[in-house]
C-alpha positions in Angstrom: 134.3 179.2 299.7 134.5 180.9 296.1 134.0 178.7 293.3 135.1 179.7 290.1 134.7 177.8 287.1 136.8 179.6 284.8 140.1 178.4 287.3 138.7 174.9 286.9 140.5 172.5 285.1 138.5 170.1 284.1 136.1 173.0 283.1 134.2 171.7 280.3 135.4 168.1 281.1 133.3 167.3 284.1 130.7 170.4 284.0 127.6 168.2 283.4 128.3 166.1 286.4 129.3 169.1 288.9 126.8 170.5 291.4 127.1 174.0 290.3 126.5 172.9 287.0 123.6 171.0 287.5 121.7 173.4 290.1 122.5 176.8 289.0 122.9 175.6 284.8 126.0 177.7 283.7 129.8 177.6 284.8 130.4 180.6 286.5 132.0 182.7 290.0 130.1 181.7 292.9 130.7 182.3 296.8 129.0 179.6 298.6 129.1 180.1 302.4 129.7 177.2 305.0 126.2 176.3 305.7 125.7 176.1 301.3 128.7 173.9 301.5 127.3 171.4 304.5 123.8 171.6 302.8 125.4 170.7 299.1 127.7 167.8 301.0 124.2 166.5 302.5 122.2 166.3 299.1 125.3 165.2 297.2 126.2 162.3 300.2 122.2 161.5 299.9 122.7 161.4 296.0 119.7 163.8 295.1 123.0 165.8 293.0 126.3 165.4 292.4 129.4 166.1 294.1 131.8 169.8 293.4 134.1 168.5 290.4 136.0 171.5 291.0 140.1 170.7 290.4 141.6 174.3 290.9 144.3 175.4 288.3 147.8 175.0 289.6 147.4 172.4 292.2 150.2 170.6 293.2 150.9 167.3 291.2 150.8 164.2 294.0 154.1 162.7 294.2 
């Protein structure tokens, strides 16, 4: 999975409560592989950091 903060958009919004944020200190590009994911889920579902905030530019509006 790539996570890229500057196609975020609630960059700057909800930075200081995003897992990316909070472990690596600075929005930025990051490729985080399937076992990062499943061990970031764990520690995020066991509350030791918070959840990916990330809301990728463009998504579809719900209808």
């Amino acid at each position: 999975m790539l996570i890229d903060c500057d196609a975020c958009a609630v960059r700057d919004l909800q930075c200081g409560d995003c897992v990316m944020t909070v472990l690596l200190g600075n929005p930025g590009v990051y490729e985080v592989g399937p076992g990062e994911a499943e061990a970031l889920d764990a520690l995020a579902g066991s509350g030791l950091v918070p959840r990916l905030r990330l809301v990728p530019l463009g998504m579809p509006e719900a209808s």
